[in-house]
PyMOL commands that place a pseudoatom at each C-alpha (Angstrom):
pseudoatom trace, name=CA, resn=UNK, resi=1, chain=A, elem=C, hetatm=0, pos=[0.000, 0.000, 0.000]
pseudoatom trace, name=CA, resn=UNK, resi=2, chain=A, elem=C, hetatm=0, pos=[1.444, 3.253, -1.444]
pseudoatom trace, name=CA, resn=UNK, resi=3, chain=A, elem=C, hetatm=0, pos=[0.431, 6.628, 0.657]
pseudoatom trace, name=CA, resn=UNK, resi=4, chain=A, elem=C, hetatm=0, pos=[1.214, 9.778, -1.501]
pseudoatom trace, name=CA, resn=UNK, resi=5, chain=A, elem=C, hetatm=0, pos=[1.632, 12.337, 1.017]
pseudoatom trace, name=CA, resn=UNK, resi=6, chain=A, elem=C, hetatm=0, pos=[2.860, 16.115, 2.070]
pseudoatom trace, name=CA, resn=UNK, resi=7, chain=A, elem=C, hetatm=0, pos=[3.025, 16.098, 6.042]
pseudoatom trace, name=CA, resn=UNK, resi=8, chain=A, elem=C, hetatm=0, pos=[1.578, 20.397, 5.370]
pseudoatom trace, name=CA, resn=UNK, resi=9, chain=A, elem=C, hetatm=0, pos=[-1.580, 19.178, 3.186]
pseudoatom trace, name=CA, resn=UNK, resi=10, chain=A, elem=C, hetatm=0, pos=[-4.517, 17.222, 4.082]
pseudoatom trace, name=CA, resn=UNK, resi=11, chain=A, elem=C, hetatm=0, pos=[-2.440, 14.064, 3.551]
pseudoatom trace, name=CA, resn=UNK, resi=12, chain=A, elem=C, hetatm=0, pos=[-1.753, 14.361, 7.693]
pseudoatom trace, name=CA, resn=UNK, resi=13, chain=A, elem=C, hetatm=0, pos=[-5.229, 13.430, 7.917]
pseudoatom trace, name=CA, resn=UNK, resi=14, chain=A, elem=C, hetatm=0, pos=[-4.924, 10.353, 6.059]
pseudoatom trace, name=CA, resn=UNK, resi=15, chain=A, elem=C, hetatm=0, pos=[-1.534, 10.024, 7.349]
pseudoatom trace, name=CA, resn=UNK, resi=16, chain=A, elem=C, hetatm=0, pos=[-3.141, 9.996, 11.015]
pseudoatom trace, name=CA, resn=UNK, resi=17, chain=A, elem=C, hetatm=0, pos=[-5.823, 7.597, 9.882]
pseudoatom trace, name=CA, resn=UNK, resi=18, chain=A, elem=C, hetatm=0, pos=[-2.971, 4.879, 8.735]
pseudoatom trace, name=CA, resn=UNK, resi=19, chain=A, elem=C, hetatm=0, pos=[-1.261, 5.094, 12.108]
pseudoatom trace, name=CA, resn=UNK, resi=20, chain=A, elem=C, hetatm=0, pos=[-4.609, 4.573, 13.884]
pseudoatom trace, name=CA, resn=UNK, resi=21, chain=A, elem=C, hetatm=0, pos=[-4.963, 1.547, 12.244]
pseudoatom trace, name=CA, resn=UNK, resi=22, chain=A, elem=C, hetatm=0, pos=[-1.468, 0.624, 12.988]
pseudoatom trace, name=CA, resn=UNK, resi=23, chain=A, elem=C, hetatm=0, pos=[-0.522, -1.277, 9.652]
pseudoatom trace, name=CA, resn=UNK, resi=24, chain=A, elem=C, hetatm=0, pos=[2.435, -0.921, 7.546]
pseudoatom trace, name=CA, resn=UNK, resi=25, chain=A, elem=C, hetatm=0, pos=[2.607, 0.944, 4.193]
pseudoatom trace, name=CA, resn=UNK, resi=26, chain=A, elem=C, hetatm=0, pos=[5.058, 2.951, 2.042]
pseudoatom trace, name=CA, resn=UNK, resi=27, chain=A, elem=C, hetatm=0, pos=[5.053, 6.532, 2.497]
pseudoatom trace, name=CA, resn=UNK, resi=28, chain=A, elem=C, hetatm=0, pos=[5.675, 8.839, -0.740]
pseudoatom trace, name=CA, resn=UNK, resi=29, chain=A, elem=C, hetatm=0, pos=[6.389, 12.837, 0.177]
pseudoatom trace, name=CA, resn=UNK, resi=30, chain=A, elem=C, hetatm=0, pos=[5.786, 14.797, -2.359]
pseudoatom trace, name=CA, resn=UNK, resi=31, chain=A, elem=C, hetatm=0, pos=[7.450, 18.554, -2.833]
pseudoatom trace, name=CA, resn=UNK, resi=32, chain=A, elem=C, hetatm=0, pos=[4.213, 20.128, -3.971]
pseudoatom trace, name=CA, resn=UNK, resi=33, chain=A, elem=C, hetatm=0, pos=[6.786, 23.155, -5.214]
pseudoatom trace, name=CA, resn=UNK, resi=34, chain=A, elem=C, hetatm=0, pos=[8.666, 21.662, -7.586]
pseudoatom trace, name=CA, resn=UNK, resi=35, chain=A, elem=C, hetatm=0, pos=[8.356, 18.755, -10.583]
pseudoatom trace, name=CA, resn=UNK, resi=36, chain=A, elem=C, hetatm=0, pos=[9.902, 15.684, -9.104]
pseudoatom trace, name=CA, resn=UNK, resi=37, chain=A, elem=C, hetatm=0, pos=[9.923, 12.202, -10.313]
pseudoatom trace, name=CA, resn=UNK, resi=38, chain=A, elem=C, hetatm=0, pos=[7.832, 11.710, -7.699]
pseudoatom trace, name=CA, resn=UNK, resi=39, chain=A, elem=C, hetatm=0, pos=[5.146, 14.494, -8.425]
pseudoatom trace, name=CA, resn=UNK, resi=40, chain=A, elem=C, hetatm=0, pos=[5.078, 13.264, -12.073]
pseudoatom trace, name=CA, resn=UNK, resi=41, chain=A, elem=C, hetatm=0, pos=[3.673, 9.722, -10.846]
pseudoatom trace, name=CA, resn=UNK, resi=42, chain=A, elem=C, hetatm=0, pos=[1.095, 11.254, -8.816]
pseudoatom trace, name=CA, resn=UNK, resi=43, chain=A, elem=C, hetatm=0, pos=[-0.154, 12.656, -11.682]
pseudoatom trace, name=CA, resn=UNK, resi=44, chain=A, elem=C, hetatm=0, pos=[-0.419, 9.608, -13.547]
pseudoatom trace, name=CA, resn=UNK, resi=45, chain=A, elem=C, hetatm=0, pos=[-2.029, 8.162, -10.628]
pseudoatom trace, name=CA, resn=UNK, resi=46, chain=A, elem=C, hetatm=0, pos=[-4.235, 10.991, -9.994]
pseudoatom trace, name=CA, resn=UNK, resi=47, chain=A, elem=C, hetatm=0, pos=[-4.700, 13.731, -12.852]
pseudoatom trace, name=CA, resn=UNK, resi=48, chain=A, elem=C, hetatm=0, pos=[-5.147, 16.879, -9.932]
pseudoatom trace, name=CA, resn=UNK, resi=49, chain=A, elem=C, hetatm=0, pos=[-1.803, 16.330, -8.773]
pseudoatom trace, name=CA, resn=UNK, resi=50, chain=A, elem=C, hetatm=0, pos=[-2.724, 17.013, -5.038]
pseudoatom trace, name=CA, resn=UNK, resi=51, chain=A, elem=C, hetatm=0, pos=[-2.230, 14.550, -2.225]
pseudoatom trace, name=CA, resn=UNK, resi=52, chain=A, elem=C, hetatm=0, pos=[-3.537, 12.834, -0.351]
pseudoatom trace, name=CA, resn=UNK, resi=53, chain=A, elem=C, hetatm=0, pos=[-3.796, 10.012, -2.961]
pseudoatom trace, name=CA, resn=UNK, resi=54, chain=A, elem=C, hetatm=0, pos=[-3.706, 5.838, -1.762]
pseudoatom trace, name=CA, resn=UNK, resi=55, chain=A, elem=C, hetatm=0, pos=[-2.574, 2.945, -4.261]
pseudoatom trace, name=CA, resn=UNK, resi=56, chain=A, elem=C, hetatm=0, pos=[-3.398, -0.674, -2.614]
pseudoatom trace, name=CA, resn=UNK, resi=57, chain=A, elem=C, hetatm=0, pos=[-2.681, -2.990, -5.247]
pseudoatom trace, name=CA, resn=UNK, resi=58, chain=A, elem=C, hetatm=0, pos=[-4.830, -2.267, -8.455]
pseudoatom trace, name=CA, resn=UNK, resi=59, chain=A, elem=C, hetatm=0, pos=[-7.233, 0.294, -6.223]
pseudoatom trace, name=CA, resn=UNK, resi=60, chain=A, elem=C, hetatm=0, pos=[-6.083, 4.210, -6.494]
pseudoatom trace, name=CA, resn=UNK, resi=61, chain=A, elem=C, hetatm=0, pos=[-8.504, 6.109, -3.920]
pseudoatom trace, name=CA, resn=UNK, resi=62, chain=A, elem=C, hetatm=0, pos=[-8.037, 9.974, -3.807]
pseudoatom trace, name=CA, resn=UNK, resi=63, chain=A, elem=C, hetatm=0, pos=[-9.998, 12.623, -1.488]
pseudoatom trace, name=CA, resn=UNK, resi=64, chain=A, elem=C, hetatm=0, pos=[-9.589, 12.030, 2.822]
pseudoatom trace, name=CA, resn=UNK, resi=65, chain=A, elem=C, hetatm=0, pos=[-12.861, 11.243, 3.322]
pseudoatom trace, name=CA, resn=UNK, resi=66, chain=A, elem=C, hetatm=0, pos=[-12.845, 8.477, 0.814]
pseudoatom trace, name=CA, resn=UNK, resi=67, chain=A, elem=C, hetatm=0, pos=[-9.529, 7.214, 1.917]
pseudoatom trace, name=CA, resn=UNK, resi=68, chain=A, elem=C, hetatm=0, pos=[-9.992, 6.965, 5.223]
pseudoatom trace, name=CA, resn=UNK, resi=69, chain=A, elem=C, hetatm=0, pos=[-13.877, 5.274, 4.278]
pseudoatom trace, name=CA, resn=UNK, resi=70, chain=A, elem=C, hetatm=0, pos=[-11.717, 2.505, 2.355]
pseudoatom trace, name=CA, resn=UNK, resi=71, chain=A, elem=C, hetatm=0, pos=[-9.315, 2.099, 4.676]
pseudoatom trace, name=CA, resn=UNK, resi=72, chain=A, elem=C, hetatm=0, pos=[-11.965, 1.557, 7.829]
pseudoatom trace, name=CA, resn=UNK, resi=73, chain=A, elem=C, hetatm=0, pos=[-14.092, -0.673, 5.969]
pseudoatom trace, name=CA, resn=UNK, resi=74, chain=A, elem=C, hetatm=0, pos=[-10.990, -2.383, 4.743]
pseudoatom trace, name=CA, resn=UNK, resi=75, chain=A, elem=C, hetatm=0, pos=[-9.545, -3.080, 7.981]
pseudoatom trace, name=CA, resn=UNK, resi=76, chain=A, elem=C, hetatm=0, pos=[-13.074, -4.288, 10.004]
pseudoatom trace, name=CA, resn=UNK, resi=77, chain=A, elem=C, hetatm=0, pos=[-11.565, -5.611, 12.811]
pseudoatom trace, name=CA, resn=UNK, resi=78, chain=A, elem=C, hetatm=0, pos=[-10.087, -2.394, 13.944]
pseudoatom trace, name=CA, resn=UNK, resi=79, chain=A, elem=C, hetatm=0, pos=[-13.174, -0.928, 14.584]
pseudoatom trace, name=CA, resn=UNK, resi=80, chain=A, elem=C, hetatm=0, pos=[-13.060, 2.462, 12.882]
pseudoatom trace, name=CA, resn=UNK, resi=81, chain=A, elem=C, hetatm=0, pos=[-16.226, 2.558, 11.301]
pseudoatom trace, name=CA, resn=UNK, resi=82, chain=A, elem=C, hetatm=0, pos=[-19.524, 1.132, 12.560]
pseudoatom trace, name=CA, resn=UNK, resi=83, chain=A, elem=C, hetatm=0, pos=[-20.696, -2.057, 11.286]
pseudoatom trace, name=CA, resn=UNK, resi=84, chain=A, elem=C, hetatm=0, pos=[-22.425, -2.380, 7.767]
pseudoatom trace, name=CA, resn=UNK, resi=85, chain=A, elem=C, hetatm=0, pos=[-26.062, -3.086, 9.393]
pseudoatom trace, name=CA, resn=UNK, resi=86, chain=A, elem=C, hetatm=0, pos=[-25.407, -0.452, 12.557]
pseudoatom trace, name=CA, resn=UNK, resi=87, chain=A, elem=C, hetatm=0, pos=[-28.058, 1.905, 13.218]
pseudoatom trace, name=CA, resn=UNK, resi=88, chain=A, elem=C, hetatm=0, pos=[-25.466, 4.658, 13.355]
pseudoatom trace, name=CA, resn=UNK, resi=89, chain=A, elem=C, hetatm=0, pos=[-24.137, 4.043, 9.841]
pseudoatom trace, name=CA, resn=UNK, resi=90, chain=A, elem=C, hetatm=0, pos=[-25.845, 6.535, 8.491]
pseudoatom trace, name=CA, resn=UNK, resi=91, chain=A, elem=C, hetatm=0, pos=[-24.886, 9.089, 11.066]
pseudoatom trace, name=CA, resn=UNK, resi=92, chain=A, elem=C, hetatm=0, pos=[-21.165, 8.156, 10.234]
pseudoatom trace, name=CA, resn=UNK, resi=93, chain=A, elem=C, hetatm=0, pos=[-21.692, 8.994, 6.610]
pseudoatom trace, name=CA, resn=UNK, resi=94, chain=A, elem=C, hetatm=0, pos=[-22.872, 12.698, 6.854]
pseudoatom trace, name=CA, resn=UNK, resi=95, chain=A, elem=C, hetatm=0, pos=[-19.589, 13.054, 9.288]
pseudoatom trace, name=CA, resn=UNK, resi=96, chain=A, elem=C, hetatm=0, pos=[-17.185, 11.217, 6.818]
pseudoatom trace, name=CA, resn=UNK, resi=97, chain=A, elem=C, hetatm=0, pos=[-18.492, 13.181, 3.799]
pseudoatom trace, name=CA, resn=UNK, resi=98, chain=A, elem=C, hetatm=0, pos=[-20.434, 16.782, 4.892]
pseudoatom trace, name=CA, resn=UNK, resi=99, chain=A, elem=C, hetatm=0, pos=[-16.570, 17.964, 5.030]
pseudoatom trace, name=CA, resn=UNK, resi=100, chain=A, elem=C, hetatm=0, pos=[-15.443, 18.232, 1.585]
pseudoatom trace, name=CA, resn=UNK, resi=101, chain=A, elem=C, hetatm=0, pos=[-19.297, 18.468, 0.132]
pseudoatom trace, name=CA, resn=UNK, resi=102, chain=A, elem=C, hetatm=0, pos=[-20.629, 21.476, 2.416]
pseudoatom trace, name=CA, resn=UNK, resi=103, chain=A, elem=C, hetatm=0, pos=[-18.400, 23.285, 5.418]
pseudoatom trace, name=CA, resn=UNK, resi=104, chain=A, elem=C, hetatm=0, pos=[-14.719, 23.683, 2.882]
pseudoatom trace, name=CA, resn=UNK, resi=105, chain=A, elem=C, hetatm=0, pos=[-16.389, 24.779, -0.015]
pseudoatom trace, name=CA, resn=UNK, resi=106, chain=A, elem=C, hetatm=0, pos=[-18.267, 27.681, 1.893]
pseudoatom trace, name=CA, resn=UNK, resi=107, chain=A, elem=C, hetatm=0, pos=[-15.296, 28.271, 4.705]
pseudoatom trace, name=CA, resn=UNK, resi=108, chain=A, elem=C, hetatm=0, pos=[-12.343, 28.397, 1.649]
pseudoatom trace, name=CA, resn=UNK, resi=109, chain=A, elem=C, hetatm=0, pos=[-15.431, 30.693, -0.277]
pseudoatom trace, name=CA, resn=UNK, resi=110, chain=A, elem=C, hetatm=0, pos=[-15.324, 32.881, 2.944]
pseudoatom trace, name=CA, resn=UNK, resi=111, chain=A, elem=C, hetatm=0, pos=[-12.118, 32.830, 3.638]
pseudoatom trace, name=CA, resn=UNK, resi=112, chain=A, elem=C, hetatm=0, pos=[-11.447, 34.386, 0.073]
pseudoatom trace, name=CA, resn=UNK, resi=113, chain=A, elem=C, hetatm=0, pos=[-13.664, 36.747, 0.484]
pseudoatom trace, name=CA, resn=UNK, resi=114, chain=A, elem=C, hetatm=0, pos=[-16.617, 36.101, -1.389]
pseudoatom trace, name=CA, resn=UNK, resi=115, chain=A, elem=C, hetatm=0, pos=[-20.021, 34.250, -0.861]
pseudoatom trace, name=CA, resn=UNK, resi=116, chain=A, elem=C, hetatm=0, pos=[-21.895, 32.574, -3.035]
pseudoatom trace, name=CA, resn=UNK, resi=117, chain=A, elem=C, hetatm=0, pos=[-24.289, 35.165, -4.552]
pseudoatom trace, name=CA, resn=UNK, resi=118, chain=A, elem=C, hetatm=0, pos=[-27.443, 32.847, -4.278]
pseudoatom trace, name=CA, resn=UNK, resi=119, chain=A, elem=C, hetatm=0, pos=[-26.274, 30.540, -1.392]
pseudoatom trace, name=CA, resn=UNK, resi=120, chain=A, elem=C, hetatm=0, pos=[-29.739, 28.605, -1.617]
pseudoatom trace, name=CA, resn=UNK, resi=121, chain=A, elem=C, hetatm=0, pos=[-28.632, 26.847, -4.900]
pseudoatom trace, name=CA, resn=UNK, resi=122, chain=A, elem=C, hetatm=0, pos=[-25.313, 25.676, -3.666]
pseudoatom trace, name=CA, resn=UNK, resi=123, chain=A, elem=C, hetatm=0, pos=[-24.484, 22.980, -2.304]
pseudoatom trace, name=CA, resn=UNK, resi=124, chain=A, elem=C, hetatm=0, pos=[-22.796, 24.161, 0.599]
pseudoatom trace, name=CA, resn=UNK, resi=125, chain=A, elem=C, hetatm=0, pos=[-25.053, 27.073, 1.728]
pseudoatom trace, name=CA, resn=UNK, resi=126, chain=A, elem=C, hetatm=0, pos=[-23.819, 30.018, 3.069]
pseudoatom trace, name=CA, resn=UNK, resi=127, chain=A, elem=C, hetatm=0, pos=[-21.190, 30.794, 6.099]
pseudoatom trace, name=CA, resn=UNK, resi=128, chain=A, elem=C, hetatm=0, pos=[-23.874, 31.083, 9.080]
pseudoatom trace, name=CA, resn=UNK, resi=129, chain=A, elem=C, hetatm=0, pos=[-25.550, 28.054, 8.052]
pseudoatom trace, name=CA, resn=UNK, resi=130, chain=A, elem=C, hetatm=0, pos=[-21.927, 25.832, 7.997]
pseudoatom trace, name=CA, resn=UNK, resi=131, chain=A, elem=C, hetatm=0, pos=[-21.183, 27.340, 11.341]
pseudoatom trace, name=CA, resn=UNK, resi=132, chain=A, elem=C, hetatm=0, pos=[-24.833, 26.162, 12.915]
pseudoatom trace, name=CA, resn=UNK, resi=133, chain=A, elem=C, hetatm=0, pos=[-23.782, 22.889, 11.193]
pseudoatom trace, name=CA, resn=UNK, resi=134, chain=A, elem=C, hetatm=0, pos=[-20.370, 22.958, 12.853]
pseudoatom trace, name=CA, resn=UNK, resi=135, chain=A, elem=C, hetatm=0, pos=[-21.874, 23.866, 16.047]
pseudoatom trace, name=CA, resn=UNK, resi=136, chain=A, elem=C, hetatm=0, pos=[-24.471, 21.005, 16.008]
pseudoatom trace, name=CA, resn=UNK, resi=137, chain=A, elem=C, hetatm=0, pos=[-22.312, 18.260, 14.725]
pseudoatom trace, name=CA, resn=UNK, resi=138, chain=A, elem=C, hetatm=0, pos=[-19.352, 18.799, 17.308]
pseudoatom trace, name=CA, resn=UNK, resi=139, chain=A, elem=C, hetatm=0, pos=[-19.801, 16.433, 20.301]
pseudoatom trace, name=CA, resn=UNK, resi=140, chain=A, elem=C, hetatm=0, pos=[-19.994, 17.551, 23.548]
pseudoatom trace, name=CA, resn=UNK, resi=141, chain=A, elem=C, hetatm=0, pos=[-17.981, 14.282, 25.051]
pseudoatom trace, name=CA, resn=UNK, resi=142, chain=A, elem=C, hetatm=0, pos=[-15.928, 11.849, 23.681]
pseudoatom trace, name=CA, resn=UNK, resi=143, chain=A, elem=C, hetatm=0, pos=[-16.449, 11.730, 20.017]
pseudoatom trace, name=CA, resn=UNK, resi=144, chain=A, elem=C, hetatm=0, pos=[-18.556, 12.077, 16.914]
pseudoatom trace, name=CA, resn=UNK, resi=145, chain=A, elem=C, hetatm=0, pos=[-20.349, 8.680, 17.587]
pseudoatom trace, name=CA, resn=UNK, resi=146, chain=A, elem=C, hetatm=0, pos=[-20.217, 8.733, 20.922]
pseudoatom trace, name=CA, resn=UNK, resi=147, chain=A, elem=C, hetatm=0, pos=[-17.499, 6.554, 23.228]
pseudoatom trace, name=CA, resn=UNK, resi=148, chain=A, elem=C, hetatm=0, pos=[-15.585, 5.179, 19.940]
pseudoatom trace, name=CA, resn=UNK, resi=149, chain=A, elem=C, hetatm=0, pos=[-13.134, 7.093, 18.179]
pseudoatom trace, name=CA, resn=UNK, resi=150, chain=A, elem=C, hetatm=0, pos=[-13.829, 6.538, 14.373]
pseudoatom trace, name=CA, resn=UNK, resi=151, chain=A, elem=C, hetatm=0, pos=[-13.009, 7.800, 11.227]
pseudoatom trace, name=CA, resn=UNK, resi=152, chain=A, elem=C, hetatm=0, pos=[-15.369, 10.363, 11.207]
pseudoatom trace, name=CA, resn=UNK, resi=153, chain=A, elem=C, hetatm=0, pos=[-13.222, 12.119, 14.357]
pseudoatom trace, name=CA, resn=UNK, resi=154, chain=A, elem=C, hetatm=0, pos=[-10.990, 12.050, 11.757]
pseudoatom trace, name=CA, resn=UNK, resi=155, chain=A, elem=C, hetatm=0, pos=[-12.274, 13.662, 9.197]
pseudoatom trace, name=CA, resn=UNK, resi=156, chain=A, elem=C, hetatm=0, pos=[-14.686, 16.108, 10.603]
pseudoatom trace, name=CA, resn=UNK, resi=157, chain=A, elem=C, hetatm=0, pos=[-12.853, 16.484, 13.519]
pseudoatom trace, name=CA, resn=UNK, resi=158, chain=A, elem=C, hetatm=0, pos=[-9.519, 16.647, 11.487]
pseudoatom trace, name=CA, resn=UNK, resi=159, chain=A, elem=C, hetatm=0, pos=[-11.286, 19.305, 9.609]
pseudoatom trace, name=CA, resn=UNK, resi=160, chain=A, elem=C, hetatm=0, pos=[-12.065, 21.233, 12.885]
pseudoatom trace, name=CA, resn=UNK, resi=161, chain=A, elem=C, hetatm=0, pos=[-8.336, 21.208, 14.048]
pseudoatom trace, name=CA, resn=UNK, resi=162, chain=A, elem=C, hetatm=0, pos=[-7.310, 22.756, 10.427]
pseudoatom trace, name=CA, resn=UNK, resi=163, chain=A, elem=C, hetatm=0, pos=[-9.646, 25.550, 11.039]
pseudoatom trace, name=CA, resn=UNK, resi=164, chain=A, elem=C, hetatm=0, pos=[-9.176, 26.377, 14.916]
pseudoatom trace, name=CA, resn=UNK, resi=165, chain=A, elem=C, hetatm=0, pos=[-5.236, 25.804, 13.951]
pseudoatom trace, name=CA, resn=UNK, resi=166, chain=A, elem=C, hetatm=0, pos=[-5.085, 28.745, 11.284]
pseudoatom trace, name=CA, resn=UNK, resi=167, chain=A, elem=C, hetatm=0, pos=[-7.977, 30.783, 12.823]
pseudoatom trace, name=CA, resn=UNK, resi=168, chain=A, elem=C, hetatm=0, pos=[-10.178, 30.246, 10.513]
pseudoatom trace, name=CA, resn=UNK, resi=169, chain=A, elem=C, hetatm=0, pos=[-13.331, 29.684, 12.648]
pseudoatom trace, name=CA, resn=UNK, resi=170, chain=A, elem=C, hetatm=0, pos=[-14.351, 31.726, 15.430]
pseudoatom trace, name=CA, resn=UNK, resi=171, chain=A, elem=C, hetatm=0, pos=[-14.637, 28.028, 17.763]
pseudoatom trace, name=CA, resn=UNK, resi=172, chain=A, elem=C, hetatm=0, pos=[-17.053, 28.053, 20.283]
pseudoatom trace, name=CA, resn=UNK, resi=173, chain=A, elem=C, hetatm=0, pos=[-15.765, 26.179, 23.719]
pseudoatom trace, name=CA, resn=UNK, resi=174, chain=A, elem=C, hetatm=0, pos=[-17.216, 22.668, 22.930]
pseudoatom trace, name=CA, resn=UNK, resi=175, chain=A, elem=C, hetatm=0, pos=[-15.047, 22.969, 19.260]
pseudoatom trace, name=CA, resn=UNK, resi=176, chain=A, elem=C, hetatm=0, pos=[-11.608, 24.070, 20.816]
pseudoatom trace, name=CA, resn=UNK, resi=177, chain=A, elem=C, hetatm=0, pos=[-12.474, 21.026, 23.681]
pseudoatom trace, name=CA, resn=UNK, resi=178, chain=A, elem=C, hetatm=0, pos=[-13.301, 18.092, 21.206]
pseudoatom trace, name=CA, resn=UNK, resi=179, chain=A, elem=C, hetatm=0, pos=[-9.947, 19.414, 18.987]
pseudoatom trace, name=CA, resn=UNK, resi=180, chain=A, elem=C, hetatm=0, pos=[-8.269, 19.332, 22.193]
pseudoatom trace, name=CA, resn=UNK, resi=181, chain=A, elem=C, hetatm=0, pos=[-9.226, 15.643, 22.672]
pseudoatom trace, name=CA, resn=UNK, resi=182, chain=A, elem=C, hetatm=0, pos=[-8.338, 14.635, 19.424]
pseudoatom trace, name=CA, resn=UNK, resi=183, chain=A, elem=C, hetatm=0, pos=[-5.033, 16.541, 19.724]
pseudoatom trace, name=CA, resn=UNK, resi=184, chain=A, elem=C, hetatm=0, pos=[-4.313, 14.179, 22.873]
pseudoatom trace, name=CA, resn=UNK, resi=185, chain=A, elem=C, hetatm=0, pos=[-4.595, 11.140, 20.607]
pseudoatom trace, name=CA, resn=UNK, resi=186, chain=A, elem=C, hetatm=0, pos=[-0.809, 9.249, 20.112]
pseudoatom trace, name=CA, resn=UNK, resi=187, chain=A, elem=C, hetatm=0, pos=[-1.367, 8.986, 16.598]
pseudoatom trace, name=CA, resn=UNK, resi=188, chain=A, elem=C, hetatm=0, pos=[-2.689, 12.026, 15.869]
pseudoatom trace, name=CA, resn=UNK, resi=189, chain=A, elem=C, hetatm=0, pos=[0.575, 13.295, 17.366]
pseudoatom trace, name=CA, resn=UNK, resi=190, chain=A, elem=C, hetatm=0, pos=[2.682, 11.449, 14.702]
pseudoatom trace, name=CA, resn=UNK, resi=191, chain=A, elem=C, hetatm=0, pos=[0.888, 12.182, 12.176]
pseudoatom trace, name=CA, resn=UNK, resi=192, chain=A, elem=C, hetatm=0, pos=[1.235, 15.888, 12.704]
pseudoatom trace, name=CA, resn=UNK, resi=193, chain=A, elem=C, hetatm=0, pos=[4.442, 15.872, 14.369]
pseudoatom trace, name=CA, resn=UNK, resi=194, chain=A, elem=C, hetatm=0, pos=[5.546, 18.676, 11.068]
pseudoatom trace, name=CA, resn=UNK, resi=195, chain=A, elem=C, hetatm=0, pos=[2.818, 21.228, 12.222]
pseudoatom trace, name=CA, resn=UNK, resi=196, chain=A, elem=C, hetatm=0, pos=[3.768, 20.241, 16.369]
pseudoatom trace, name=CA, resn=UNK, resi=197, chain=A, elem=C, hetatm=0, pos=[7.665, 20.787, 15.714]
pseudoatom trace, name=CA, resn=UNK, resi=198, chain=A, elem=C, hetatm=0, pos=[6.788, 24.622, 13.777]
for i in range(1, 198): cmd.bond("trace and resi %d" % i, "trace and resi %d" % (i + 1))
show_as sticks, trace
zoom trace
């Protein structure tokens, strides 16, 4: 299993999500400033050029949210997704995937400067309406699905540290305290140990 990766990109997240599962693969870095060898086989792999970007075997998965929804459904026993028939499967979806679908679109839209000039025909809605989401959606113990850590922490939560990290959400208490758990988590730690040591 091939991990293409830049430890400054959203490749930590999948990055952290390998080292929670605690199995060995082959780490690529890619210098995302400069044509490399390396950079040109991304490409081939994945046409946008942008990591994160997973190889296992004959698969190519690009995007977190679906590499880290491969990877726990891939790895069962490790518990980092609830089971197929759980009742809370569906709960785990709109935490793996409202992410990249709804609250980056607007919050990269924002942080730009602009807003969608008829926010009720996009996808993602407008700014006040991702931070109610935000504010709903953020636990106020433990984590997303309740006592288990999962992938979704991951992603949404992984999401939430980005933000808080480089200011770009005004987090309420219950946001900085459920980054502040997943900060404490060993993995996490090595998987952002580039970001820790700045």
């Amino acid at each position: 299993m091939k991990h293409y990766y830049n430890p400054m990109s959203r490749a930590a997240l999948t990055d952290w999500m390998l080292k929670e599962l605690d199995i060995k693969y082959e780490q690529i870095s890619i210098d995302l400033t400069r044509v490399t060898p390396e950079l040109i086989a991304l490409r081939e792999i994945n046409p946008m050029g942008k990591v994160p970007a997973l190889v296992d075997d004959t698969n190519v998965i690009t995007e977190v949210a679906a590499i880290c929804a491969y990877l726990a459904d891939k790895y069962p026993e490790k518990k980092l997704a609830p089971d197929m028939q759980s009742s809370v499967r569906g709960i785990y979806y709109r935490y793996m995937f409202v992410t990249g679908n709804t609250l980056e679109p607007a919050l990269t839209l924002a942080v730009s400067g602009f807003e969608h000039p008829n926010p009720a025909t996009a996808g993602w809605g407008d700014t006040s309406r991702v931070i109610s989401t935000i504010e709903s959606m953020t636990p106020e113990a433990a984590w997303a699905l309740g006592e288990r850590f999962s992938a979704a922490d991951i992603v949404f939560g992984g999401l939430l540290d980005s933000l808080v990290r480089f200011g770009t959400l005004d987090a309420s208490a219950k946001v900085i305290a459920y980054v502040e758990r997943l900060r404490k988590r060993q993995a996490y730690k090595e998987a952002h140990r580039a970001l820790l040591d700045l």
